[in-house]
C-alpha positions as CSV (number, residue, x, y, z in Angstrom):
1,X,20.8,11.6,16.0
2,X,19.2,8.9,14.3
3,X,15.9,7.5,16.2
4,X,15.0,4.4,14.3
5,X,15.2,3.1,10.9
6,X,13.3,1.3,7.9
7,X,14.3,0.1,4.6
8,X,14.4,3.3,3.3
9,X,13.9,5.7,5.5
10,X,15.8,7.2,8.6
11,X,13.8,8.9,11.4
12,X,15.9,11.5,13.1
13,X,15.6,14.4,15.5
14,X,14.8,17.9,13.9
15,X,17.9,20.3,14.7
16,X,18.3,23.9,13.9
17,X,19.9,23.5,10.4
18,X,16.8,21.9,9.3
19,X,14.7,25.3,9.1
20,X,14.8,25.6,5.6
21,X,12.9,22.2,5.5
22,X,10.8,23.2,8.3
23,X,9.7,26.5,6.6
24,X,8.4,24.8,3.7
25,X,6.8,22.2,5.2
26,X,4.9,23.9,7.7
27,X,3.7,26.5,4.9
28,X,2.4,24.1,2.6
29,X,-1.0,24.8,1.6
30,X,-1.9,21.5,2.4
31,X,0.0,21.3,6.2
32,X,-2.2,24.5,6.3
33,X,-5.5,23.2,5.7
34,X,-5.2,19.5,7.7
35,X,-3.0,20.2,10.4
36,X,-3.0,24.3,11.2
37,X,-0.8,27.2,11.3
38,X,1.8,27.0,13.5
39,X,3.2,30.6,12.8
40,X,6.1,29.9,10.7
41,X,6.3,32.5,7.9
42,X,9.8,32.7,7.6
43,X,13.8,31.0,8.5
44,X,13.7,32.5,12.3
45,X,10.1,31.2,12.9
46,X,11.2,28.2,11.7
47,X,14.0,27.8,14.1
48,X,11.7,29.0,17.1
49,X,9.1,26.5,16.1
50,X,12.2,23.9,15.9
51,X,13.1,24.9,19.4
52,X,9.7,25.0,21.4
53,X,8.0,22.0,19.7
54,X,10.1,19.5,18.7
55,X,13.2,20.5,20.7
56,X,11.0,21.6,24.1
57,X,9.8,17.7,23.8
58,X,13.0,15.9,23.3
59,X,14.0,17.6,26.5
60,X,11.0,17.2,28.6
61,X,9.3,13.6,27.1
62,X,12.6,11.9,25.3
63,X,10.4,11.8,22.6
64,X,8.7,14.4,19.5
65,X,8.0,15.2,16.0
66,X,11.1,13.4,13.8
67,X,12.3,14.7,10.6
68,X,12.2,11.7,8.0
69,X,14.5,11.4,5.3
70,X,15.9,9.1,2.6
71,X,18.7,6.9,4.0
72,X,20.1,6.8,0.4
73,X,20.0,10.5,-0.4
74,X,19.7,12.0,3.3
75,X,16.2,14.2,1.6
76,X,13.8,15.3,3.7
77,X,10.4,13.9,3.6
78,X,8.7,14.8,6.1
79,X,7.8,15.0,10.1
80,X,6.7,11.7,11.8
81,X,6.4,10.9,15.8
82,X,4.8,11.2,18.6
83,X,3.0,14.4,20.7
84,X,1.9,14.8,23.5
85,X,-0.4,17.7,24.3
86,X,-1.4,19.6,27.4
87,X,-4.9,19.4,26.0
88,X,-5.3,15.7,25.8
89,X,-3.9,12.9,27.8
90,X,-3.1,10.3,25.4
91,X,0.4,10.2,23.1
92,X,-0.5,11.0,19.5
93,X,0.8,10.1,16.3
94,X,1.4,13.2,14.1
95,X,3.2,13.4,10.2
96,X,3.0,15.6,7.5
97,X,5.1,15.1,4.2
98,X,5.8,17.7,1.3
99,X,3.7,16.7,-1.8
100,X,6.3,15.4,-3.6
101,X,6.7,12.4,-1.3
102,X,3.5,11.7,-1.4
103,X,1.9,8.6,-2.9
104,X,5.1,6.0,-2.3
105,X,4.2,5.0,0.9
106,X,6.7,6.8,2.7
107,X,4.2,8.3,5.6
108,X,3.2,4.6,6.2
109,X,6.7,3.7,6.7
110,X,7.5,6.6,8.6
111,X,4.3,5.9,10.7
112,X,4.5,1.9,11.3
113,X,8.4,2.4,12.6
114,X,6.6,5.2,15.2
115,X,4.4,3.1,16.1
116,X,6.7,0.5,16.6
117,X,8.6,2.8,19.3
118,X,5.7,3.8,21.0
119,X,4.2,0.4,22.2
120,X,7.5,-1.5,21.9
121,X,10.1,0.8,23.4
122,X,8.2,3.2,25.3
123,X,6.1,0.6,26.5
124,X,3.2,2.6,25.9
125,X,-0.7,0.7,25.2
126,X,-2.7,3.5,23.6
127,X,-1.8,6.0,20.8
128,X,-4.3,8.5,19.4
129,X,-4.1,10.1,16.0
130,X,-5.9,13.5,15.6
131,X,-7.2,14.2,11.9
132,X,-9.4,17.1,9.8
133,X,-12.4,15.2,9.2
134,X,-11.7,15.7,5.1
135,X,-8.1,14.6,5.6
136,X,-9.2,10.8,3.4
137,X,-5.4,9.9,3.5
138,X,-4.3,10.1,6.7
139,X,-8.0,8.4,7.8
140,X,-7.2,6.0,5.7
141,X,-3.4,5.7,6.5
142,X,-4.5,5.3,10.5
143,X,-6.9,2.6,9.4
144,X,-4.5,0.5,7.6
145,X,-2.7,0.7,10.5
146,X,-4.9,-0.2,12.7
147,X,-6.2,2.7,14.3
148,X,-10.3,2.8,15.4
149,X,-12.5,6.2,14.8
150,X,-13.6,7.3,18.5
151,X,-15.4,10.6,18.0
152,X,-15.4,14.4,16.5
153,X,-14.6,17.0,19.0
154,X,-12.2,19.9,19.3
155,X,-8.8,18.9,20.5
156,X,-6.8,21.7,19.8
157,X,-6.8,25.3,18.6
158,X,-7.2,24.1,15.3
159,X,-11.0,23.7,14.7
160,X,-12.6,20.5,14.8
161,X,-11.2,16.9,14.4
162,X,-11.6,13.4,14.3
163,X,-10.0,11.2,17.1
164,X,-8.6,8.1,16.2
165,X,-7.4,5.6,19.1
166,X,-4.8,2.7,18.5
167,X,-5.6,0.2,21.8
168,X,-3.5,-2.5,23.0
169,X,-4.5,-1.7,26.9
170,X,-6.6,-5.5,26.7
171,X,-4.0,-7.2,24.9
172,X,-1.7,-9.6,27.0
């Protein structure tokens, strides 16, 4: 079940028995207000959401949104992985992380070992990361990692954004 690794963290695929985890994640205010409402208000939601987002893209991409947790402790963190949505053509980088993993660079870590998939292992030469243009740490997170601000426009549903775009198309 496990996807990849880093010192401290374990990347795995999201499975039904994580709802619990899902539900509050995807209800935090914050998750709310930078990345949308997906419609989970409660356990079954939760397991829908589990089904037709991450689950629907495992099946159809071999890839998706990846629960992160503590390899010492097995605790959820987090989501980190890679989308890919019918309203854009590129592969995006998406995470979100409960507040109280915030701050100890865990959603770097998370982000760098997704990255590290996508252009080694998938062989893939451009990743784009969707933000809320007042979202300062995960601008700032794509930047340290070496993502370039495109443009503003609407990419989704979810109001306006900013696109970020990760390009190794020129390198050799």
């Amino acid at each position: 079940m496990s996807v990849t690794e880093t010192p401290r963290l374990r990347l795995r695929r999201v499975v039904h028995g994580d709802a619990p985890f899902i539900l509050e994640l995807l209800t935090d205010p914050d998750f709310l207000a930078n990345v949308g409402d997906r419609g989970v208000r409660d356990l079954q939601s939760a397991r829908r959401y589990i089904a037709e987002v991450p689950g629907a893209s495992y099946q159809r991409l071999g890839f998706g949104l990846w629960l992160v947790e503590r390899k010492d402790s097995g605790q959820p963190l987090g989501l980190c992985g890679l989308l890919r949505r019918d309203t854009h053509p590129d592969v995006e980088i998406g995470f979100a992380l409960l507040p109280a993993a915030r701050g100890y660079g865990y959603a770097h870590e998370a982000a760098a070992a997704t990255l590290h998939l996508a252009l080694g292992t998938l062989g893939l030469r451009r990743v784009v990361a969707i933000t809320a243009p007042g979202n300062a740490a995960s601008i700032g997170l794509l930047e340290r990692l070496g993502f370039k601000y495109e443009r503003t426009g609407r990419y989704s549903g979810d109001g306006e954004s900013r696109l970020f775009v990760l390009d190794r198309s020129a390198a050799p």
